[in-house]
N, C-alpha and C positions, 0 to 999 in steps of 0.2 A: 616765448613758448619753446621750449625745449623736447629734443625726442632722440632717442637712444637708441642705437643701429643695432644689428647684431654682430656678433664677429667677423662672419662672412663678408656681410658686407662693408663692414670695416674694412676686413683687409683688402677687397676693391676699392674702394675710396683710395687706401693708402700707396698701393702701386699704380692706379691710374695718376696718381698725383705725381711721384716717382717718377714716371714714364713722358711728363709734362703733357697729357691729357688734360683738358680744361674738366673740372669738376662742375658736373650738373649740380651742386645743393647751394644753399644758398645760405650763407654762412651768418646772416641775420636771422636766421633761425633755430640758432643751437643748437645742430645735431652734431651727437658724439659721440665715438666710439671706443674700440680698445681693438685696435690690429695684434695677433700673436706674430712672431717669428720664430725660427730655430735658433737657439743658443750661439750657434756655431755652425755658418755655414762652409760648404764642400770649397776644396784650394781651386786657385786659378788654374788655367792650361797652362803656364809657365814656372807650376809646383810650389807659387812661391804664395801662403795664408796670409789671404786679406783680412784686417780687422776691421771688421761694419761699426761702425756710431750707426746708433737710434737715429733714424729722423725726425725732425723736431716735429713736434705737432702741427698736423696742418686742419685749420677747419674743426678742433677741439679732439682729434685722435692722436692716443697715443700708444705707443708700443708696449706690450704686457712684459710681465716681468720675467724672467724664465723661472720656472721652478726646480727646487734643489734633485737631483738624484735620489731615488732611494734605495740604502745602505740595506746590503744583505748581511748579514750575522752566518761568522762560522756554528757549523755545529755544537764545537764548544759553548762556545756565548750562549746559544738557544737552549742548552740544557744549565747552564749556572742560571737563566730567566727562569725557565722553568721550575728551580729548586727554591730560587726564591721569591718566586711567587707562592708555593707550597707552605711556605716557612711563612709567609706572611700572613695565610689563612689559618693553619695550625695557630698561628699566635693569637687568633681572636675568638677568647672561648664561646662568644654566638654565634662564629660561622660554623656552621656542620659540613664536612669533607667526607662525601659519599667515597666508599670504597671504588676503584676506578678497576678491581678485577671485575671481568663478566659476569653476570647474575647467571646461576644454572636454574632453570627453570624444571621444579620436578614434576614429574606424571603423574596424575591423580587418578585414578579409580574411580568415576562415580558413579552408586549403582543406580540406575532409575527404574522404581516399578514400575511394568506395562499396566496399563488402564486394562482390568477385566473385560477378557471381549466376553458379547452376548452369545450364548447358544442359542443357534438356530438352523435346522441344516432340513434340508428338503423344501426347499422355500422354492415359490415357485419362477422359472427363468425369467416370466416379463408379467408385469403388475400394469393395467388400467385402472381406474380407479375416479369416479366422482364424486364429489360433491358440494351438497344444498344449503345452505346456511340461510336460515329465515328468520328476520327480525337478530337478535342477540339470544334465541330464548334454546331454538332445536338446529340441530346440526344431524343431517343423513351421508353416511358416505357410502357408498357401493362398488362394489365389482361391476365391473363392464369387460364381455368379451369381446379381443380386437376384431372379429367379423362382425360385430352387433354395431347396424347402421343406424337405428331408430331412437336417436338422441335427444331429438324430441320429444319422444313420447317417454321416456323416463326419467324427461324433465317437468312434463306435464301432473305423471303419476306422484315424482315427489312432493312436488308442489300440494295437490291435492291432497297426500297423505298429511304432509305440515301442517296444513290449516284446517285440517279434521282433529289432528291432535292440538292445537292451540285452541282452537276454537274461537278464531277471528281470523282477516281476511289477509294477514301477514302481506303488506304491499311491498317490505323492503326483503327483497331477501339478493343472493348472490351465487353461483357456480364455482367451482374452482377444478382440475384437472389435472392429476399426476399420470403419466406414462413411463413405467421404467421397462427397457435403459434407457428410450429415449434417444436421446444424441450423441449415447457413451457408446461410443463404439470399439474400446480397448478390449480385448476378449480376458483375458486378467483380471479389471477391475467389474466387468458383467457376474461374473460367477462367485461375487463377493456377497456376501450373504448379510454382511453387517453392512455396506454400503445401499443395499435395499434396505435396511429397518433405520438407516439414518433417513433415507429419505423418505419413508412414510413418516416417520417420527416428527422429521420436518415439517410436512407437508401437515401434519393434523394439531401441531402446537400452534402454526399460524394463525391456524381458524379459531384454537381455544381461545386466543387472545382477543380475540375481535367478538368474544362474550361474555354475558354478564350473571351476575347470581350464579344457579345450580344450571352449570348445562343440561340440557337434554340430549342425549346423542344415541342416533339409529346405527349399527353397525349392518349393514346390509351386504350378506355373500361371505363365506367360509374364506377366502383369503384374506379380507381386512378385518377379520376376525380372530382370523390367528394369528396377523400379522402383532395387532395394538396388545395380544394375551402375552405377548415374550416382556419376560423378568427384564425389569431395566423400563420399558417402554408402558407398560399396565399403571404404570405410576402416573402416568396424566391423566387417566379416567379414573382414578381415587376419586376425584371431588364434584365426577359426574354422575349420571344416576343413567344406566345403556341399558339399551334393547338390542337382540341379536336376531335376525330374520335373516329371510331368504332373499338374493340382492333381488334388484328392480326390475332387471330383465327377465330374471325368472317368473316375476308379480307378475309383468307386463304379460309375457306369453301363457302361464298358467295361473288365468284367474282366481282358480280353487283355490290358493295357496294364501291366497289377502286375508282371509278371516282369520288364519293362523296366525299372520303376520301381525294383524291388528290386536287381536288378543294381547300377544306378548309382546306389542311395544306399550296395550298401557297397563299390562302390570312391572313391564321392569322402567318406565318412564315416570307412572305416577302414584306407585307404590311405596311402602318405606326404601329410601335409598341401598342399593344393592349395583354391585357392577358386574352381577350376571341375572340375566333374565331367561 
């Protein structure tokens, strides 16, 4: 069995042996190495250059070979290689020899249309806003003033009103809550008037998604009514059939106002399709 040292310890091996230090290996076991030395080692103290003989192999090591110098090339030289390596590439009409001047790279001009922004100005500083989604069939959103505590209860009324217009006991249904600005508190991007109609835009395509057939949808309270009426955004209530009332809070505290309310969500709910009522 045989086993291969590394250099290092090669060249331990080979000065401890040098130095007549008895060698730990045990030389029925084949281990071998390859000691390096220098070419040419430094003169005696009495100036006068000893020439080293290899030592022979002891214990299967032997001494490496030195390697040749490597020849530096006058400048000359480097440029006849270099012209004829050029001439050798030239000579093969499938090699293609890219130009080796710099590429000027020119400036291009490119115009890009801005995307049409939405007109909409006077919109209002901060937007609450709920709503009800019941079963896939009717969707309510409403205005909510931020003092109005009674959450509850214009969650109760919705409800009630849902399942007066389905007319069944709508067991699934769901909540959802925008508040702008919310958590945006940059004073720049607040007063942005198309970043409010993105986020109501937002906020009411997620819910068309998660319905089916001909929506029915209650716009309840003069700002998410004016909000959904801006060009650009009217376009997702195309293929629903709205009602426009007074929001929930308003129901909630003035009763008189529900028979109004009820009238005009089932003539624009279940009337010929129309997206004003």
């Amino acid at each position: 069995m045989s086993r291969e040292l590394s250099s290092q310890q090669a060249f331990q091996v080979q000065c401890l042996t040098q130095m007549g230090v008895g060698v730990w290996l045990d030389a029925s076991q084949g281990v071998s190495g390859t000691a390096f030395f220098d070419p040419l080692p430094w003169p005696m103290v009495n100036g006068k250059d000893v020439s080293v003989t290899p030592a022979a192999a002891v214990l299967g090591f032997s001494q490496a070979e030195p390697q040749p110098p490597i020849q530096k090339l006058a400048p000359e030289e480097k440029d006849q290689t270099v012209a004829s390596l050029r001439e050798q590439l030239n000579a093969g009409p499938e090699i293609v020899v890219e130009d080796l001047q710099p590429i000027e790279e020119l400036a291009v001009n490119i115009e890009v249309e801005p995307e049409p922004e939405r007109v909409y100005e006077n919109g209002p500083a901060s937007l609450d806003i709920r709503a009800y989604l019941l079963t896939d069939q009717l969707l309510i959103i409403t205005d909510v003033p931020r003092a109005f505590q009674d959450d509850d209860e214009i969650e109760k009324l919705a409800l009630k009103m849902g399942r007066a217009l389905l007319q069944q006991p709508a067991q699934e249904w769901q909540s959802r809550r925008l508040t702008w600005p919310g958590a945006l508190t940059n004073p720049h991007f607040i007063v942005r008037q198309d970043w409010l109609l993105g986020a109501v835009e937002g906020f009411v395509e997620q819910l068309l998604k998660l319905m089916s057939g001909t929506p029915k949808v209650v716009l309840a309270g003069s700002n998410i009514a004016e909000l959904l009426s801006v060009d650009g955004i009217d376009v997702m209530l195309s293929s629903c059939t709205v009602a426009r009332i007074s929001s929930l809070p308003e129901l909630y505290r003035i009763p008189e106002l529900r028979k109004e309310a009820w009238s005009t969500m089932q003539k624009g709910l279940f009337s010929a399709p129309a997206s004003d009522a």
